[in-house]
C-alpha positions as CSV (number, residue, x, y, z in Angstrom):
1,X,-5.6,40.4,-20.3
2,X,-4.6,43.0,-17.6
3,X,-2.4,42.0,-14.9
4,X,-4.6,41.3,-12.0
5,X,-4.3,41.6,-8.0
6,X,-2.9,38.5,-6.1
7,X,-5.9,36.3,-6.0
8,X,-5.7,35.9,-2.1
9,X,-6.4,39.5,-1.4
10,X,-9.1,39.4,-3.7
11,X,-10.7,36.6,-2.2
12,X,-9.9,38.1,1.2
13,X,-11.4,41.6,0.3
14,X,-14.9,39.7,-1.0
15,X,-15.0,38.0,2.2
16,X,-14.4,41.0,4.2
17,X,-16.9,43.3,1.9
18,X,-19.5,40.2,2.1
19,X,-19.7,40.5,6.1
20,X,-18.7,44.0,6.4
21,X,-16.6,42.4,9.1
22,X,-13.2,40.9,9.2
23,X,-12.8,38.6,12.3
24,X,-16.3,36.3,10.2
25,X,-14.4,36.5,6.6
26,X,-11.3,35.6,8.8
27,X,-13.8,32.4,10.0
28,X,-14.8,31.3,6.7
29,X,-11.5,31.5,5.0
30,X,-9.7,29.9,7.9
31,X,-7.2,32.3,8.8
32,X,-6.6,35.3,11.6
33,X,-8.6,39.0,11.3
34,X,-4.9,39.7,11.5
35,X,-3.9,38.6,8.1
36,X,-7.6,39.9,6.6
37,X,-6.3,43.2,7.3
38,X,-3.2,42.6,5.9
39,X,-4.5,41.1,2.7
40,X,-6.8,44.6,2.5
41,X,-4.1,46.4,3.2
42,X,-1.7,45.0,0.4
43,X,-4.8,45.5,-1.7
44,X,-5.2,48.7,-0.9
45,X,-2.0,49.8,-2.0
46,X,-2.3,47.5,-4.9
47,X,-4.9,49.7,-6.3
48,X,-4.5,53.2,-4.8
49,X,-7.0,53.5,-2.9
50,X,-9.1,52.9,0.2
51,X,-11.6,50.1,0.4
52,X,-13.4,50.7,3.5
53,X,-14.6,54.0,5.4
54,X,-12.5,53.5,8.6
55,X,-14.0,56.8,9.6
56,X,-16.9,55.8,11.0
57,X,-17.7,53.9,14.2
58,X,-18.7,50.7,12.1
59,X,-16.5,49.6,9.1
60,X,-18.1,50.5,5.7
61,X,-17.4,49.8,2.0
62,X,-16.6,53.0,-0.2
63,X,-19.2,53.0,-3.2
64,X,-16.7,52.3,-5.5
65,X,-15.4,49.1,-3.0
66,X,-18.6,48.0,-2.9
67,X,-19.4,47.5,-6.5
68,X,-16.2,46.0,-6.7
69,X,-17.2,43.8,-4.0
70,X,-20.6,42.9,-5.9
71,X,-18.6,41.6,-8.9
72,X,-16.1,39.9,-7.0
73,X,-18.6,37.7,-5.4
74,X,-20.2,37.3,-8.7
75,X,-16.8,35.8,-10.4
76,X,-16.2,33.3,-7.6
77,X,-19.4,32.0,-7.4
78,X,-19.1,31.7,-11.6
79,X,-15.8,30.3,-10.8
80,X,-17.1,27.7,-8.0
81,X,-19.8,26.2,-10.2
82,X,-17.8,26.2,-13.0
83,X,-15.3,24.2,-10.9
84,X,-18.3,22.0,-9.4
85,X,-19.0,20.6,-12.9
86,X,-15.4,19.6,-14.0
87,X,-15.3,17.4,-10.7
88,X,-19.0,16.1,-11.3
89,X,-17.7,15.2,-14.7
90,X,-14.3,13.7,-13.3
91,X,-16.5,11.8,-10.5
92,X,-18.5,10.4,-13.4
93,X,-15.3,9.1,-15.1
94,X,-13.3,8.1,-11.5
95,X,-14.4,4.3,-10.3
96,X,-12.7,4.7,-6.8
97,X,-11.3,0.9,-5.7
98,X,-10.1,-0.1,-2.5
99,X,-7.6,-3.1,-1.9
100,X,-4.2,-4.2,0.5
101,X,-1.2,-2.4,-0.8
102,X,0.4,-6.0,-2.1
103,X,-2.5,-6.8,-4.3
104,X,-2.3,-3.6,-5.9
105,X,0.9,-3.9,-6.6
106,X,1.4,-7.8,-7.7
107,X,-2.2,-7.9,-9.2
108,X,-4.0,-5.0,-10.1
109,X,-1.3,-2.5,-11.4
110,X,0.4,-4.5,-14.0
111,X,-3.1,-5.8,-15.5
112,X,-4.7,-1.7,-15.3
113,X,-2.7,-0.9,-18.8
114,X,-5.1,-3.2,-20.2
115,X,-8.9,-1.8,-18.8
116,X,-7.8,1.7,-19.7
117,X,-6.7,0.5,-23.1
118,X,-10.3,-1.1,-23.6
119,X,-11.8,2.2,-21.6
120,X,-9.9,4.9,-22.9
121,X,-12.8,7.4,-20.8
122,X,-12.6,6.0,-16.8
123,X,-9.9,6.5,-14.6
124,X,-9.0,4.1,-11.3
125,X,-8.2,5.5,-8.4
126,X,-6.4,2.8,-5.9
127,X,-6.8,3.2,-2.1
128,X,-6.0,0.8,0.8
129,X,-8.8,-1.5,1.9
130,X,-9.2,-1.7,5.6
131,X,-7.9,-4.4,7.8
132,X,-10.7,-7.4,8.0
133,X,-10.4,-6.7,11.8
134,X,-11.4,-2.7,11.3
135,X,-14.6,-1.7,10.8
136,X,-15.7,-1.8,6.6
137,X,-17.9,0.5,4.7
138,X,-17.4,1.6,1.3
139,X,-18.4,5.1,2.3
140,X,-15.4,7.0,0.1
141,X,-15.2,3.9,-2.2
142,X,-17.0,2.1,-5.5
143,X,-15.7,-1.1,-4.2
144,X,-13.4,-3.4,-2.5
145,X,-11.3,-6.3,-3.2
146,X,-10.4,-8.5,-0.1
147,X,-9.8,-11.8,0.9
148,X,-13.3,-12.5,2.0
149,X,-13.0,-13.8,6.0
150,X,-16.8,-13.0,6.7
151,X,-19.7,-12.5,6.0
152,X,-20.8,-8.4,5.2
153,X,-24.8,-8.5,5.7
154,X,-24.9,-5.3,4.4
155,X,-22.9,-5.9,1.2
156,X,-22.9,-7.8,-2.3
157,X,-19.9,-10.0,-2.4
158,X,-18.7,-11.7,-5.2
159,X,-16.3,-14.5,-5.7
160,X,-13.1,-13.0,-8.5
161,X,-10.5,-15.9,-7.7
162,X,-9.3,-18.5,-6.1
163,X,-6.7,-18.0,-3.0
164,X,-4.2,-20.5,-3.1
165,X,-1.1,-20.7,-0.7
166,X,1.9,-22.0,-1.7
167,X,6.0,-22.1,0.3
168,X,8.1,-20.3,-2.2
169,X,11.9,-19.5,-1.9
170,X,14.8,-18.6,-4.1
171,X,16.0,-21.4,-6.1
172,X,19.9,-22.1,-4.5
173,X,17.9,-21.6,-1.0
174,X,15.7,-24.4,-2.1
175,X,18.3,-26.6,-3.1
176,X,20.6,-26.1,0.0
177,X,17.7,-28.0,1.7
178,X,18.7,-31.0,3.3
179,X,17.5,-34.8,1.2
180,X,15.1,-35.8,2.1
181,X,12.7,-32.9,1.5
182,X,10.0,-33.2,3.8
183,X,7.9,-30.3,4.5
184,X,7.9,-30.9,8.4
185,X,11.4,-30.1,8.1
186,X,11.2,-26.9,7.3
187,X,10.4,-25.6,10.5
188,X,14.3,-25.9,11.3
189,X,14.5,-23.0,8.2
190,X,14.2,-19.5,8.5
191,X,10.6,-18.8,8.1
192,X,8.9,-15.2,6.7
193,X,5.5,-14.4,8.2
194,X,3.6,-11.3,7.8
195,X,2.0,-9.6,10.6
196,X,-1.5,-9.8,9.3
197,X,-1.4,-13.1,8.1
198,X,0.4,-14.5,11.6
199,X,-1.4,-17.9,11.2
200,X,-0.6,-19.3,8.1
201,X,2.3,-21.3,8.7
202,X,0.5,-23.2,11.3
203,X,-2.1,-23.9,8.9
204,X,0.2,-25.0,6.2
205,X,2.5,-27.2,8.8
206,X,-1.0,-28.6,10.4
207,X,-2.2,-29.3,7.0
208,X,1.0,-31.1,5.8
209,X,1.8,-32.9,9.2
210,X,-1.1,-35.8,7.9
211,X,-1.4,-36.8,12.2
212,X,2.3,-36.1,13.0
213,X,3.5,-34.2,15.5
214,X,3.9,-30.7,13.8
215,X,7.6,-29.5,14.8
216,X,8.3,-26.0,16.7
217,X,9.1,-23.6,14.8
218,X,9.6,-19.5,14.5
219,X,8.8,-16.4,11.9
220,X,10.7,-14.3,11.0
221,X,8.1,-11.4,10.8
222,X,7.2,-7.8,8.5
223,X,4.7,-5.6,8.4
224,X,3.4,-7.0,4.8
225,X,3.0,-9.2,2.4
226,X,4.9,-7.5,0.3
227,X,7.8,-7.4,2.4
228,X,7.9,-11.0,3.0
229,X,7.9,-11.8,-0.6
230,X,10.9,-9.4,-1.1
231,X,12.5,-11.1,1.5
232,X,12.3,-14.7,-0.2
233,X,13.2,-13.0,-3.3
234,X,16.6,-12.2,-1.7
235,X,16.9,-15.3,-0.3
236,X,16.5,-14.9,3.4
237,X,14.6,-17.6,3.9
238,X,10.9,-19.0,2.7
239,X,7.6,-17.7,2.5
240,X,4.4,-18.9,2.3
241,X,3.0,-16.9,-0.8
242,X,-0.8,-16.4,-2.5
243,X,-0.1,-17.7,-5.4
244,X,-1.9,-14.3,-7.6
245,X,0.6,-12.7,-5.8
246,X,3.8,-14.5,-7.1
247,X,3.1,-16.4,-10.2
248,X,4.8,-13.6,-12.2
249,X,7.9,-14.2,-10.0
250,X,7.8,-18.0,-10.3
251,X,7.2,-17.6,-13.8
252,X,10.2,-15.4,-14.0
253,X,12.3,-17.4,-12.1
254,X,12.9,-15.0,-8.9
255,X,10.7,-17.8,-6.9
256,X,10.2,-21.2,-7.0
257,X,8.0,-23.5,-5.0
258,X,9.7,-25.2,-2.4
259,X,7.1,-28.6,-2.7
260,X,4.2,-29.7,-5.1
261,X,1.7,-28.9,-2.7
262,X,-0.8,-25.9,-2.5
263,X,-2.9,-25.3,0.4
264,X,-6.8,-24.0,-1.0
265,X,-7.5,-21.2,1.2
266,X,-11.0,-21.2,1.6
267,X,-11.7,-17.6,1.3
268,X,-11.4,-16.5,-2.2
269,X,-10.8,-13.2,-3.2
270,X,-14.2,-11.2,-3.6
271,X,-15.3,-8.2,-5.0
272,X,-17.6,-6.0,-2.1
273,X,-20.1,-3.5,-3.2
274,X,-23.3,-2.0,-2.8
275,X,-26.3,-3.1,-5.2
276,X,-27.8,0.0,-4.2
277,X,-24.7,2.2,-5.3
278,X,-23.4,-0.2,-8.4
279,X,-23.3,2.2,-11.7
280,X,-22.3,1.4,-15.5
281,X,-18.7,2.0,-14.8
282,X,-18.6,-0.5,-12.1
283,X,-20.6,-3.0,-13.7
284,X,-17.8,-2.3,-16.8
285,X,-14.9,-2.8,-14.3
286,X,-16.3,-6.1,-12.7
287,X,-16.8,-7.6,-15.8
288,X,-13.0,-7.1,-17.2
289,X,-11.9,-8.0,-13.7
290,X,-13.7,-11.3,-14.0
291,X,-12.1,-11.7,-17.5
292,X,-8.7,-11.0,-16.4
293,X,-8.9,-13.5,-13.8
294,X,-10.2,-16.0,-15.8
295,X,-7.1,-15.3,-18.0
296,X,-5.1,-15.4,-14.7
297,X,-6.6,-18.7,-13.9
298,X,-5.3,-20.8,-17.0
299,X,-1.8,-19.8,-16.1
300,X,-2.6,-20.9,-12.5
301,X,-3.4,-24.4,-13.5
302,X,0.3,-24.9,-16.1
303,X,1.6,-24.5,-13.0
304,X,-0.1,-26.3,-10.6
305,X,-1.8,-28.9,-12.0
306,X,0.2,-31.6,-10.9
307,X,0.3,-30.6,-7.8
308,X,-1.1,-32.0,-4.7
309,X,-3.9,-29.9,-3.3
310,X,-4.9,-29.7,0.0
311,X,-7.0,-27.9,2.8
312,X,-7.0,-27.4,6.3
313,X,-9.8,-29.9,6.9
314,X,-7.9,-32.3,4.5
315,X,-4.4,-32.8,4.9
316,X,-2.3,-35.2,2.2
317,X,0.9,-37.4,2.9
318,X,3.5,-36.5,0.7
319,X,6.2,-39.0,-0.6
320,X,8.6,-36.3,-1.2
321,X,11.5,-38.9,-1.1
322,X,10.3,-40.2,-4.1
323,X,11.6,-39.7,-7.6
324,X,10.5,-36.4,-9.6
325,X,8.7,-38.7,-12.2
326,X,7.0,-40.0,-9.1
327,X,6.4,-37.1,-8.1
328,X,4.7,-35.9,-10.6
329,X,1.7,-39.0,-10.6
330,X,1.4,-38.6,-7.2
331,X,-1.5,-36.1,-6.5
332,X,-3.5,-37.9,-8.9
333,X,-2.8,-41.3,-7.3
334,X,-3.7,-39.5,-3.5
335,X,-6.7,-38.2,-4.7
336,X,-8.1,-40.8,-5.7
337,X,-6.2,-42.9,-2.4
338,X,-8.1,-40.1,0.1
339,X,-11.7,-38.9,-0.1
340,X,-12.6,-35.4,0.1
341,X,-14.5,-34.8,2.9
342,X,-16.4,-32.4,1.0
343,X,-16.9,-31.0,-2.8
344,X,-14.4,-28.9,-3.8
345,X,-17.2,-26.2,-4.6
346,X,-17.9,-26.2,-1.0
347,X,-14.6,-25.2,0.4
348,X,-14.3,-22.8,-1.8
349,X,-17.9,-20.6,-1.7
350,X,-17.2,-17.2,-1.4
351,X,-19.5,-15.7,1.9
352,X,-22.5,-14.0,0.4
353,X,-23.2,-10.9,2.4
């Protein structure tokens, strides 16, 4: 194929031709008349020639300029359409999800090798889900995963997991701890918190405290999640951790609960979408999402099962002076001690917008 001219001063000589006038192909292509002329001009001597009739009182194509004009516009517009239907066909394969930054990367991420292996044609594109305190639509996206902290009239949401908290800490951290261990006295530790969760130590200390006096205390404080959890990991102090998010790391050792005690959030991560949007390729990702955290759920409960499990409408008493063994029988033996004051199902309902 022949060498051609640099693309931009075509493209700036169709506009040009197109109008007849440089200062609206200047408009459209979002640059100065100034560097229209110079494109034509660096044309111009590409090729040899003159392209317009600068003789006249108004600015006119040469004959020969303007056929070349005519199949200049013809290519781009070929070349635009052409490029309309690779992204059509790209949008068709694309599912666009929306989530926080730490559940991407402690959740979805390290579980996406496994949808694209099983549907080797879509692609996932990851974007940041708004703040719950910003205004939500899913306007640029197929859907959203959030923690679910009201109710989105507008929306379809549907329960994916439960949200469980949990203190975690690196392991010599947790045993420097003074005997006994009793969670009220952790408030003497340094304490992560991050700045959009600000509230959850005073949940888990009110939730713990069973009637006593719940201890001052202060955070130590970052701008994530994900922060925090790095934090703990290098053993500046404790966290209180969504269990999704750090089961790999307690599993691995890098974390370690600091008590047998998790605190059921009552808003469950959700899935948001829009009925009237949903296509195949969502309905395909929902349904492996579900399966993966089903998977994700039977690890859940090797770990916590004999824990004590409580919520902010119920708290527990701990005997954490007591032996591990002990330890061990003792949520079963304060369940059945305390009533719930409600089913377990109803804590944990996912709002239905």
């Amino acid at each position: 194929m022949a060498r051609l001219p640099p693309l931009t001063a075509l493209r700036a000589l169709e506009a040009a031709g197109r109008y007849v006038n440089f200062s609206r192909a200047a408009e459209e292509l979002n640059v100065t008349p100034g560097a229209i002329s110079r494109q034509i001009r660096l044309l111009e001597s590409y090729l040899g020639m003159h392209l317009f009739d600068r003789s006249q009182a108004k600015l006119q194509l040469t004959e020969r300029s303007a056929e070349y004009v005519k199949a200049l516009t013809d290519a781009f517009t070929r070349l635009d359409l052409a490029t309309q239907r690779l992204l059509n066909d790209r949008r068709e394969r694309q599912l666009n999800i929306a989530c926080s930054m730490t559940f991407a990367l402690r959740w979805l991420v390290p579980r996406l090798p496994r949808f694209y292996e099983s549907h080797p044609g879509l692609e996932v594109k990851l974007s940041l889900a708004p703040h719950p305190n910003d205004a939500f639509d899913l306007t640029d996206v197929d859907m959203a995963i959030v923690v679910n902290e009201r109710d989105r009239i507008e929306l379809v949401s549907e329960k994916l997991m439960d949200n469980e908290l949990l203190v975690v800490g690196r392991s010599d951290r947790i045993e420097a701890l003074p005997e006994p261990r009793i969670p009220l006295r952790l408030a003497k530790e340094t304490l992560l918190s991050s700045d959009l969760r600000p509230r959850d130590w005073e949940h888990w200390f009110d939730a713990v405290a069973d009637g006593e006096p719940v201890p001052a205390f202060t955070t130590t404080n970052f701008a994530s999640s994900t922060l925090v959890y790095q934090a703990a990991q290098t053993g500046l102090g404790f966290a209180i951790a969504r269990l999704p998010l750090v089961l790999d790391d307690i599993e691995n050792g890098s974390l370690q609960p600091v008590y047998p005690i998790v605190l059921a959030d009552p808003n469950p991560y959700c899935m948001i979408y829009s009925k009237v949007s949903e296509s195949p390729r969502l309905r395909m990702f929902r349904s492996w999402l579900r399966s993966e955290a089903d998977r994700f759920a039977s690890r859940t409960a090797a770990h916590t099962g004999h824990m004590a499990r409580i919520t902010r409408a119920s708290p527990i008493a701990l005997d954490l002076d007591a032996e591990d063994e002990e330890i061990d029988q003792a949520p079963t033996q304060r369940d059945s001690a305390m009533p719930d004051p409600q089913p377990e199902s109803a804590r944990m309902q996912p709002a239905i917008g």
